[in-house]
Structure formats: structure tokens, C-alpha cells
C-alpha positions as CSV (number, residue, x, y, z in Angstrom):
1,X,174.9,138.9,116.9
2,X,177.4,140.8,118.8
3,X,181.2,140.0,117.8
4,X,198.1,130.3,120.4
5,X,200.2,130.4,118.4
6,X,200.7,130.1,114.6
7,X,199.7,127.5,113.4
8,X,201.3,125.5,110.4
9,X,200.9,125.7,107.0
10,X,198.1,123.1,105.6
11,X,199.8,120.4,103.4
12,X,198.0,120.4,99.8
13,X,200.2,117.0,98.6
14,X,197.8,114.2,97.3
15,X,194.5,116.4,97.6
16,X,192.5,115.9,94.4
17,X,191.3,119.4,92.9
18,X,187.5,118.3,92.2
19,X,184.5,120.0,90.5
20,X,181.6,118.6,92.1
21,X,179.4,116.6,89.6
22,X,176.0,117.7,88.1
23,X,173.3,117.2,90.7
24,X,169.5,117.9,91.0
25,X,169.2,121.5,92.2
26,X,166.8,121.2,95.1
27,X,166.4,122.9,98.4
28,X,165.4,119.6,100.0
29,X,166.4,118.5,103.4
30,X,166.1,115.3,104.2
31,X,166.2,113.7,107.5
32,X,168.3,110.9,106.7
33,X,168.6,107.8,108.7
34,X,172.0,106.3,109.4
35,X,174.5,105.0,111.8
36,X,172.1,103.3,114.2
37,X,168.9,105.6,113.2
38,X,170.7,108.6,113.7
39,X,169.5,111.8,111.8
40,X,172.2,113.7,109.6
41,X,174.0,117.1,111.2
42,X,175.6,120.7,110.5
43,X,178.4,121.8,112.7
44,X,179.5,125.0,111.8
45,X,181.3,128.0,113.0
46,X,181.8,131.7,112.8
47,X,185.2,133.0,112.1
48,X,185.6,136.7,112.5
49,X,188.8,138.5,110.1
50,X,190.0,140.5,113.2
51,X,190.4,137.4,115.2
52,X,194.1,137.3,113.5
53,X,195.4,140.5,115.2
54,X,194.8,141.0,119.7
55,X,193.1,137.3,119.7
56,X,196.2,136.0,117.8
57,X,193.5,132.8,116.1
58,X,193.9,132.4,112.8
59,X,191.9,130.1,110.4
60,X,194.8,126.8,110.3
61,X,193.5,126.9,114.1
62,X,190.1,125.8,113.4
63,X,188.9,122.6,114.1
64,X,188.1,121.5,110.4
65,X,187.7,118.1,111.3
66,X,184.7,118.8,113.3
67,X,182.9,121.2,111.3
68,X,180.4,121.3,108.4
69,X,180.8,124.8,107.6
70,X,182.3,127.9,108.2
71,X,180.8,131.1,108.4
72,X,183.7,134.2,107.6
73,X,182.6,137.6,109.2
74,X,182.6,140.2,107.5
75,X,181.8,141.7,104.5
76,X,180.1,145.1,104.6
77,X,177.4,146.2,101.9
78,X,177.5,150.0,100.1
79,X,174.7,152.0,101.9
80,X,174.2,153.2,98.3
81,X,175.2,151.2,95.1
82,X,174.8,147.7,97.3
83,X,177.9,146.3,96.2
84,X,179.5,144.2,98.9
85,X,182.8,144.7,99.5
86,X,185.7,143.2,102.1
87,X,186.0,145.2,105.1
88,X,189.4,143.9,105.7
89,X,191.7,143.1,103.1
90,X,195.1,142.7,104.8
91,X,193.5,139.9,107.1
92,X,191.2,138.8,104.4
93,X,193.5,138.3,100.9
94,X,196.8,139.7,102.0
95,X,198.2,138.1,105.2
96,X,201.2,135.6,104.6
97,X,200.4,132.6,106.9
98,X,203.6,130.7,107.5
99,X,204.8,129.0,104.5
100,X,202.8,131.0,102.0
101,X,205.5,132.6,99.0
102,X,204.9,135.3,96.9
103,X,204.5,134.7,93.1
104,X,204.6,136.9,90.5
105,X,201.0,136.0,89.4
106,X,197.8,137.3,91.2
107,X,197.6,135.3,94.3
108,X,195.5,134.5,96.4
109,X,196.6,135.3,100.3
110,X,195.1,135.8,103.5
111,X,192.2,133.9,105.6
112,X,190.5,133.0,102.4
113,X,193.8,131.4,100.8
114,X,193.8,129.0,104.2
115,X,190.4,128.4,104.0
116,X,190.4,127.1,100.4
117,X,193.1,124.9,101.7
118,X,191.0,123.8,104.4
119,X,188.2,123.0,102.5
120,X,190.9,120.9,100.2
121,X,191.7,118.7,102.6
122,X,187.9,118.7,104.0
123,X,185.5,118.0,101.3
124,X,182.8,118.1,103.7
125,X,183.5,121.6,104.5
126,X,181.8,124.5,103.4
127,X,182.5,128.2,103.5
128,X,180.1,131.2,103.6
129,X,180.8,134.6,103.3
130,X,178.4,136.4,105.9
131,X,177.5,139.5,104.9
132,X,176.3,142.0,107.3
133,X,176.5,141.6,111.2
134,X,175.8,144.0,114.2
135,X,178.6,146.5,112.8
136,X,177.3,146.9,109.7
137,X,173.3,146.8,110.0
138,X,172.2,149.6,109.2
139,X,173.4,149.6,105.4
140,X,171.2,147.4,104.5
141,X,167.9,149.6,104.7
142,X,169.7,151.7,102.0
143,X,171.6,149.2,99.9
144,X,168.4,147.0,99.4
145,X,165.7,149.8,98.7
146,X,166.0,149.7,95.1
147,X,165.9,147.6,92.9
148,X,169.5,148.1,91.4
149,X,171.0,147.9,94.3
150,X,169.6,144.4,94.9
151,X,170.9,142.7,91.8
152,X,174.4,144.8,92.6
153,X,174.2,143.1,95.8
154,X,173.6,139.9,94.6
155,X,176.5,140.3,91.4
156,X,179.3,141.1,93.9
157,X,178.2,138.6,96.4
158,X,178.8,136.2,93.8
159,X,182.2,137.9,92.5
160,X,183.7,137.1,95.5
161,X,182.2,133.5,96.0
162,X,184.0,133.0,92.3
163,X,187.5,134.5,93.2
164,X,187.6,133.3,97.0
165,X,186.9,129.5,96.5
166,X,183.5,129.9,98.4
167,X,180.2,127.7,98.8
168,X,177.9,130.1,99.2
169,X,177.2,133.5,101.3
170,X,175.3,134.4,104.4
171,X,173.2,137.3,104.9
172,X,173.2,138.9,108.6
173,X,170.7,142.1,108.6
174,X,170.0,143.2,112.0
175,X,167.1,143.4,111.0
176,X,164.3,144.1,108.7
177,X,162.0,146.9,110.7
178,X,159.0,147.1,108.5
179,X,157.1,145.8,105.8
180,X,158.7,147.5,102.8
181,X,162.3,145.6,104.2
182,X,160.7,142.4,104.3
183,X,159.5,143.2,100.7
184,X,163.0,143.9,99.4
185,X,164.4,141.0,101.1
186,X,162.1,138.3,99.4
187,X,163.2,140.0,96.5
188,X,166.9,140.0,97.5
189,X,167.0,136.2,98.1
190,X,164.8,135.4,95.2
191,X,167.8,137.3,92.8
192,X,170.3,135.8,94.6
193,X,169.5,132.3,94.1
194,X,168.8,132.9,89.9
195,X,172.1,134.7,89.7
196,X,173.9,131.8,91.8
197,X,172.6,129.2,89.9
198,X,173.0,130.6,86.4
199,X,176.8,131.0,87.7
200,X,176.9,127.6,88.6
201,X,175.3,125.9,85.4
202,X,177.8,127.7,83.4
203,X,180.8,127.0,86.0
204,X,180.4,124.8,88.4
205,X,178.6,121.6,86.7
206,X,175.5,123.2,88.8
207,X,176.8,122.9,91.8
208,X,174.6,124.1,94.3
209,X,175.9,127.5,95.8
210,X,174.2,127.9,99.2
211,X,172.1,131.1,100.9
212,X,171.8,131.1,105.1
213,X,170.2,133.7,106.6
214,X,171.6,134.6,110.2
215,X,168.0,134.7,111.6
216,X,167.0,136.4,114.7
217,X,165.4,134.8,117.4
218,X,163.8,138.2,119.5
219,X,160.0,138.3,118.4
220,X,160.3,141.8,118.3
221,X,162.0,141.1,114.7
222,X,161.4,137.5,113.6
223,X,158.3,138.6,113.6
224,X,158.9,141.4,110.8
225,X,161.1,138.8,109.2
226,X,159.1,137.4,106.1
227,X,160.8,133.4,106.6
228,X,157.6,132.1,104.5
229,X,158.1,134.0,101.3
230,X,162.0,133.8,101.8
231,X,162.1,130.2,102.8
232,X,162.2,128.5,99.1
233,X,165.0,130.4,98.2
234,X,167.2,129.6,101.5
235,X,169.0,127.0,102.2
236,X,170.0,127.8,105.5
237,X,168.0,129.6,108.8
238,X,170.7,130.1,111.2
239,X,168.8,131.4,114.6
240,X,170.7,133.3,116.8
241,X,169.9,131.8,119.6
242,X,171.4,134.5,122.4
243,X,172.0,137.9,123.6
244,X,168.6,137.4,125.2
245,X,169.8,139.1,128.4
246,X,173.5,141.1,129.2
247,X,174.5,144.3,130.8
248,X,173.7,147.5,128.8
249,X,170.2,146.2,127.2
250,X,169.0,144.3,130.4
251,X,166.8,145.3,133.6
252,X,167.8,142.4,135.9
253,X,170.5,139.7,135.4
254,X,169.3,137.2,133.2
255,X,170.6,134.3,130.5
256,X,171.9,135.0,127.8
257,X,170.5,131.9,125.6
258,X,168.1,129.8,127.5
259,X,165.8,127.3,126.0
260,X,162.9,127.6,128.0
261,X,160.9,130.7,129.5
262,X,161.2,130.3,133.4
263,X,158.3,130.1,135.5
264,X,159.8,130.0,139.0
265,X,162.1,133.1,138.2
266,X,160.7,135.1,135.0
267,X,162.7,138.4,135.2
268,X,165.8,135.7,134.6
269,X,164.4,135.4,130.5
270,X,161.7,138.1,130.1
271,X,163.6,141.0,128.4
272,X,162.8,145.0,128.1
273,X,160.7,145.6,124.2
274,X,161.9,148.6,123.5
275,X,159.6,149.0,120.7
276,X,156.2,147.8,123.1
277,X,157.3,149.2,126.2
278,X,156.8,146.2,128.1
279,X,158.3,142.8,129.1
280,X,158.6,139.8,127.1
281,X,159.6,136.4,127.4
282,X,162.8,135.5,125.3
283,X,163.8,132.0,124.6
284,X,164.8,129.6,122.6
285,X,161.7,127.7,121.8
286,X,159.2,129.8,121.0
287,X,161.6,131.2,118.1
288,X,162.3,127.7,117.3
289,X,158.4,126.9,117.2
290,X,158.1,130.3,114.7
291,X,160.1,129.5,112.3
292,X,159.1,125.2,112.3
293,X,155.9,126.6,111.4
294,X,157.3,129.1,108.2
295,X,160.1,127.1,106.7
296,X,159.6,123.4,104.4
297,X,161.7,121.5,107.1
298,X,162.9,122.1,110.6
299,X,166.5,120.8,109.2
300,X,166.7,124.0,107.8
301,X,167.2,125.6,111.3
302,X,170.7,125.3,112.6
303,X,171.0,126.2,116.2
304,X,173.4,128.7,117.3
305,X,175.4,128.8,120.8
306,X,177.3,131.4,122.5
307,X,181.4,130.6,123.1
308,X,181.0,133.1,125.5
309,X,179.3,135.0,128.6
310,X,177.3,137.9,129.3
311,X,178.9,139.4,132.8
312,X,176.9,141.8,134.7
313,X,178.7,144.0,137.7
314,X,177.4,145.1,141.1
315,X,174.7,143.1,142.0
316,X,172.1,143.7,144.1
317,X,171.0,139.6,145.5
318,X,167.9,139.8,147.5
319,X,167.0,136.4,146.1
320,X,166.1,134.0,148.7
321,X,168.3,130.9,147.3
322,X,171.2,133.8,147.1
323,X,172.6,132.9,143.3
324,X,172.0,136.4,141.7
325,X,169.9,135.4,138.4
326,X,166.7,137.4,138.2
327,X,168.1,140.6,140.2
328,X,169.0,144.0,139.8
329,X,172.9,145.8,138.8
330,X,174.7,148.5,137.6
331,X,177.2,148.1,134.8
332,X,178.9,145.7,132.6
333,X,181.4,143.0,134.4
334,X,185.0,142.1,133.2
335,X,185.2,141.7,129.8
336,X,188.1,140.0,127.8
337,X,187.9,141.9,125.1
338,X,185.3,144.2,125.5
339,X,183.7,145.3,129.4
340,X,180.7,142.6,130.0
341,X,181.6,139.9,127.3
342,X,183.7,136.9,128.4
343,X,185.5,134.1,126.3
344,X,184.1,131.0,127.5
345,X,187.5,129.3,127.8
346,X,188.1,132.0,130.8
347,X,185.0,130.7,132.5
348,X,184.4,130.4,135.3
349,X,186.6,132.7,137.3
350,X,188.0,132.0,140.9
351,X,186.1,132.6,143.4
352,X,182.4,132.0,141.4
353,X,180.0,129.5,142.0
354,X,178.6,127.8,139.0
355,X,174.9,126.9,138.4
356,X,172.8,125.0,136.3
357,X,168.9,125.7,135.4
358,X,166.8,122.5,133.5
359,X,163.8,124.1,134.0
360,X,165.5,126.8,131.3
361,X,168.1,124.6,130.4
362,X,170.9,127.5,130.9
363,X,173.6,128.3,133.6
364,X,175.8,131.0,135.1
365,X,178.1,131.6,137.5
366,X,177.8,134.1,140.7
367,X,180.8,135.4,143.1
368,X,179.2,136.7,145.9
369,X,182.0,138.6,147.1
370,X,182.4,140.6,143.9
371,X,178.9,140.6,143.1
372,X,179.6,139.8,139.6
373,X,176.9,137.1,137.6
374,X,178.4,135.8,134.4
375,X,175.5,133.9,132.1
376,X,177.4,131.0,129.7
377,X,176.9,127.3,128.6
378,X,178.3,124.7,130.6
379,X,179.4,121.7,128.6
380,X,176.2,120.0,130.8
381,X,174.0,122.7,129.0
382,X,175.6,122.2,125.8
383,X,175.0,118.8,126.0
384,X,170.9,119.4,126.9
385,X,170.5,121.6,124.4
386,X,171.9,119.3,121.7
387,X,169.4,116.9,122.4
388,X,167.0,119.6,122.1
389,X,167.9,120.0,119.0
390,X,167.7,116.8,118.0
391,X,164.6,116.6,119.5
392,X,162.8,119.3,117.4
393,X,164.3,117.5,114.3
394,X,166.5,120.7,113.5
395,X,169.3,120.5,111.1
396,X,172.8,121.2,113.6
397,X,174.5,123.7,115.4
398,X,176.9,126.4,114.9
399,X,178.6,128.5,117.4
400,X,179.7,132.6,117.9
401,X,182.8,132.9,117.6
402,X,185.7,130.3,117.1
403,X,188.5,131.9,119.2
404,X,186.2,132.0,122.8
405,X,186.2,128.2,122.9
406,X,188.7,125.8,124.9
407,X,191.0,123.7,122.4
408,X,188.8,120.7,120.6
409,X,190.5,117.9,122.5
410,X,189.8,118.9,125.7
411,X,186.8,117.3,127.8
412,X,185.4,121.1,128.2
413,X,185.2,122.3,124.9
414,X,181.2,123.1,124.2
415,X,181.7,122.1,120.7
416,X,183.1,118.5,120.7
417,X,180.8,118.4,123.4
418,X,178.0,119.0,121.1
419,X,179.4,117.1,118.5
420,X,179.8,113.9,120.4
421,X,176.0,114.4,121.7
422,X,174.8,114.2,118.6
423,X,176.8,111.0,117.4
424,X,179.7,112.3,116.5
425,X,181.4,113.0,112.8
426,X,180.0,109.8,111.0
427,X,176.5,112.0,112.2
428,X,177.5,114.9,109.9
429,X,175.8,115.9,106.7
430,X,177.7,114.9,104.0
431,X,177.9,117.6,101.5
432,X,180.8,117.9,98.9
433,X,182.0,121.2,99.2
434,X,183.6,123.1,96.0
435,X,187.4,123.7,94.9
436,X,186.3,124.3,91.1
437,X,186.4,128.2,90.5
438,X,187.5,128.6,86.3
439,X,186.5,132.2,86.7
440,X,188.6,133.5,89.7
441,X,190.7,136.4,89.0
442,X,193.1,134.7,91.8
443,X,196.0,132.5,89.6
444,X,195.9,129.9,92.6
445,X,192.7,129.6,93.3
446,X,191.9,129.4,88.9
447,X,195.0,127.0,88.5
448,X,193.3,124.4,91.2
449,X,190.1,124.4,89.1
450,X,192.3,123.8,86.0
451,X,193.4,120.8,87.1
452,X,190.1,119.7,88.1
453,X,189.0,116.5,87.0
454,X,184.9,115.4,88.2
455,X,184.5,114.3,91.9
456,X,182.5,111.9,93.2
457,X,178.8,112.4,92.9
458,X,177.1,113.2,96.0
């Protein structure tokens, strides 16, 4: 995984403050029939803390409505004790969103105070805590190589699920290199889920506090990834479905998160392994097939999408059809906020012609005259490859990152485009989420939970 105005302040009058209700503490997945046959789906969404400052996209700007879950990105791990910590408190706990007022109590401010409020007046909305992410890889070797700093690992996680209002966390190594990782992340997972639902028996009425894994789909490291012996512990396999090809780890111009291998044009999805020396095919399905064929269910995999483009710069097009995908460059293209990486709600730029692949079921767009190819999802490849998901029975989608999409309600937006393809909100999972949190050392976030009374039962 690589990386407007204000909005208003989310009403909290008439919102019942709910403990979820004891419930069988499975790891089930059940394909469940409804609305016309229809199957049941996630819809979730990364939100990243530093989208609040140059982005100016803050959480009250999400659409909650559409959504299952959010992902919040992210909390960083101690290379040493394995405590994980915030990495940004201002934006995290501090931040005064329009109508928030100081109390003399410890209150809770910040993304997470929004997000509690979101999930308020969303009880099918879920929030994670990811953990990790590209920035922040390599502490995990470290942090996870003994046996102390797992269980510290897993105790803070779930210190700041208790004071943040959260459902769960997310873990986001990039990635396990050998088998002595794999080892200690079995053994992460497995303490992780004791220590959650201990918590929860004793706080929660047992609700069930969830574990994703942000899941890579290069075979170079799904492979080292041990999803068997991790699976019974994880509710959640969230494949990162792109960054197969862009500028600065890329021999030709390729796409960035196809489905399918091509055949006609292979230099398009076959990607440099640095650690083979040779070329391999990257797509969507054979990561999709590896992990079907290690996990109990394939609604366990939620399939993630890019809300944004992988631009590469001086082109060199000897292709006969004369679109640029397969060929050689030099350099990163424009970037919005960093040189090669586009928002999709820029794309396309004038002058670019825009093309669309079902062999690979991917597109891109090529200006000739610049001799700039940007790889992205169309709303028409959006659309394919939510039926490709539905046709490998998988469990939803999620997206990277909230701020690079178009506004929900317009006809271009990838995700109400992939919402409506797969039947739209009355599709969803439905899930309580939790607002009951007795032990958080936040007043507001304590005070809901006091006057709690049971919710519904699920």
C-alpha cells in the first residue's frame, strides 16, 4: 500500500448509546441470501490522519452511508517494546472539528471523536485501527521477534480500541520475508484474538472485536505469508489488489491493478521480482485463487481498489495500435501530491485518450503529445471488477484512499459505482458496530457507554 471544505458537525440528538448484545463468538462467514438472491457485502474505506492538513478532507466528509467500515491509517509499532502508539496526535485526538467545545474533563477530540459520532449515527459502521502501512514496515521485524513484544503489541492495540470507540484493528506489515516472521505472526494473531475477546467478555457483552490483515497480493510475499495458520484467528483478508506496475519499480508501462494476466500484451502485467531476478505475471486473480484456497471462506477476502493512478513520463510508443501500455519510459509523471501518483477525481487530464482492457479488465489513459500514460479505474472497470467479485463469492470491497475519489453523488464516483453493482446498501452486511467502551480513559467516549442500555441483537 502506498499512501472541500469543512464539513459540519455530526448531530448526536436521538441516537441511542447501545452495547451490542451477547452473541455467539464465531469467525463464520456466511453467504447470505437476500433481496432477490443477492449475497451480503463489505464496503469499506481507508482514511489516512494527514488527509486533514494539504488534502483539506476530513472524516465528517466521508460517505458513511455507503460504507461498512473504515480503515484509519496510521498507527506505528515500537521497533523495540512493540507497543503501538499514534503517530499523529493533533489530527488523531486533538483537532477541534467545527462545533466541538472544550470541557474540563478528558475529552475525546480529533478524527476519532468524529468517527465515534459517525459510527453513532451508522450502526452498520465499523472502525479499524490499521496498524502498520508502507511508512512504517520495517518495525515490525523487530517489534514482533519476541515474545513480549507480541503480547505488548496486542495489549496496546487493544488500549486504544477501548479509549477510541473502535471495532477492531488492522494489521498492515509490508511484509513477512521469511519463515521465522511468518512464525511470529500466527503467534501475533493468535494473542490478539485471546486478549480481544477476554476484553470483550468482561466489557463489551462479548462483542466480537474484529482482526483484518491488509494482505498482499505480489506472490513474491503472499507466498511467505502463512494465511492458513493465521486464517482462524482473522476476520478479515483485505488484498491489496494494486501497485502492480508504476514509475520507479516498473520496466515498461503497465496497470496498476488488473484482474487478469494479458496474453496479447504481457509486459503490460508481468512485473520485475527483485528477489528472482526475473519477470512475473501480477494480477488480481491468481492472488485471489491463493488465498480461496488458505482461508475457511472466500467472504473473508475483501477486494481492494485504487482511488488513484500510476502516471508514468516520457514514453517511448513503438506499439503498433499506438496507446502506450506495455512500452518503455523514463521517470514518474505529474503527481498531485506526490510526482507519479494521481487522485482519481483529476483523471483523465486534457488532452489524453482513455482506454479500456477486458481481456485484463483494467484501463489507462495516453496523451501522445506529452507522452504521459496514467493507469486508473474507470467507473466501466469498476463496475467489471465488482462483478468479479461477486463472482468469486468474495466478501466486498474497500478502496485506497478516501480523499482521491469524485463526491458520492456524482455518476463517476468508482465507489457508488461499485456499490450500486453490487445491489446497493440493502446488499450490505449488516453488522452492529460498538458505542459501549466503560473502560475508556476519554469522559465522552466513557459517559456514552454509561448510558448504554442493550441494542438490538444481531
Amino acid at each position: 500500500m502506498r499512501f472541500v471544505s469543512a464539513a459540519t458537525l455530526v448531530s448526536l440528538a436521538s441516537l441511542v448509546q447501545a452495547a451490542p448484545a451477547n452473541h455467539a463468538n464465531t469467525h463464520a462467514h456466511p453467504r447470505v441470501a437476500a433481496h432477490g438472491g443477492g449475497a451480503k457485502f463489505q464496503s469499506g474505506i481507508f482514511y489516512v490522519n494527514w488527509a486533514i492538513y494539504g488534502r483539506q478532507h476530513f472524516v465528517t466528509d466521508l460517505p458513511a452511508d455507503k460504507l461498512t467500515k473504515v480503515n484509519y491509517g496510521f498507527a506505528n509499532v515500537n521497533n523495540s517494546t512493540g507497543e503501538v502508539v499514534l503517530t499523529d496526535e493533533w489530527a488523531d485526538v486533538q483537532f477541534p472539528y467545527p462545533g466541538d467545545v472544550a470541557t474540563n474533563g478528558t475529552q475525546l477530540l480529533g478524527n476519532f471523536n468524529q468517527l465515534y459520532k459517525l459510527k453513532q449515527k451508522n450502526r452498520n459502521l465499523k472502525v479499524i485501527l490499521s496498524v502498520g502501512g508502507w511508512s512504517f514496515r520495517a518495525n515490525f521485524k523487530p517489534a514482533l521477534a519476541t515474545a513480549a513484544g507480541r503480547q505488548r503489541f496486542c495489549e496496546s492495540s487493544l488500549t486504544l480500541v477501548a479509549d477510541l470507540g473502535l471495532d477492531g484493528v488492522d494489521i498492515d506489515w509490508e511484509y513477512p520475508e521469511d519463515a521465522t516472521d511468518a512464525e511470529n505472526f500466527v503467534d501475533t494473531v493468535q494473542r490478539c484474538r485471546k486478549h480481544f475477546d477476554e476484553y470483550s467478555a468482561l466489557n463489551a457483552n462479548a462483542y466480537h472485536l474484529e482482526i483484518g490483515i491488509s494482505a498482499p497480493a505480489g506472490p513474491q510475499w503472499y507466498s511467505i505469508m502463512p494465511v492458513k495458520e493465521m486464517d482462524p484467528y482473522v476476520d478479515n483478508w483485505n488484498l491489496m489488489a494494486f501497485d502492480y506496475q508504476g514509475p520507479g519499480f516498473s520496466n515498461y508501462t503497465g496497470h496498476l491493478s488488473n484482474v487478469y494476466a494479458s496474453k496479447t500484451n504481457p509486459k503490460s502485467t508481468n512485473g520485475w521480482d527483485s528477489e528472482k531476478q526475473e519477470f512475473t505475471p501480477f494480477n488480481t486473480k491468481q492472488a485471489v485463487d491463493f488465498y480461496k484456497a488458505n482461508v475457511a471462506s472466500p467472504s473473508k477476502i475483501q477486494l481492494g481498489m485504487p482511488l488513484y493512478g500510476r502516471a508514468f513520463a516520457n514514453v517511448v510508443d513503438l506499439s503498433k495500435d499506438g496507446r502506450g501500455m506495455g512500452q518503455k519510459f523514463n521517470g514518474s509523471g505529474d503527481g498531485t501530491w506526490e510526482p507519479g501518483t494521481l487522485d482519481y477525481k483529476l483523471l483523465p487530464q486534457n488532452g489524453s485518450k482513455v482506454f479500456t482492457d477486458k481481456e485484463v479488465l483494467a484501463s489507462w489513459s495516453w496523451d501522445a503529445k506529452r507522452k504521459q500514460l496514467v493507469s486508473f479505474d474507470t467507473p466501466k472497470v469498476a463496475a467489471w471488477k465488482a462483478d468479479y467479485l461477486k463472482k468469486e463469492n468474495l466478501g466486498g470491497a474497500w478502496w485506497w484512499e478516501s480523499s482521491g475519489d469524485l463526491e458520492i453523488t456524482s455518476n463517476k464516483s468508482l465507489v457508488s459505482t461499485v456499490v450500486q453493482q453490487l445491489g446497493g446498501v440493502k446488499n450490505f452486511q449488516q453488522s452492529l458496530n460498538n458505542l459501549y467502551y466503560p473502560q475508556s480513559k476519554y469522559d465522552n467516549i466513557r459517559g456514552a457507554a454509561s448510558n448504554s442500555t442493550a441494542g438490538p441483537r444481531r
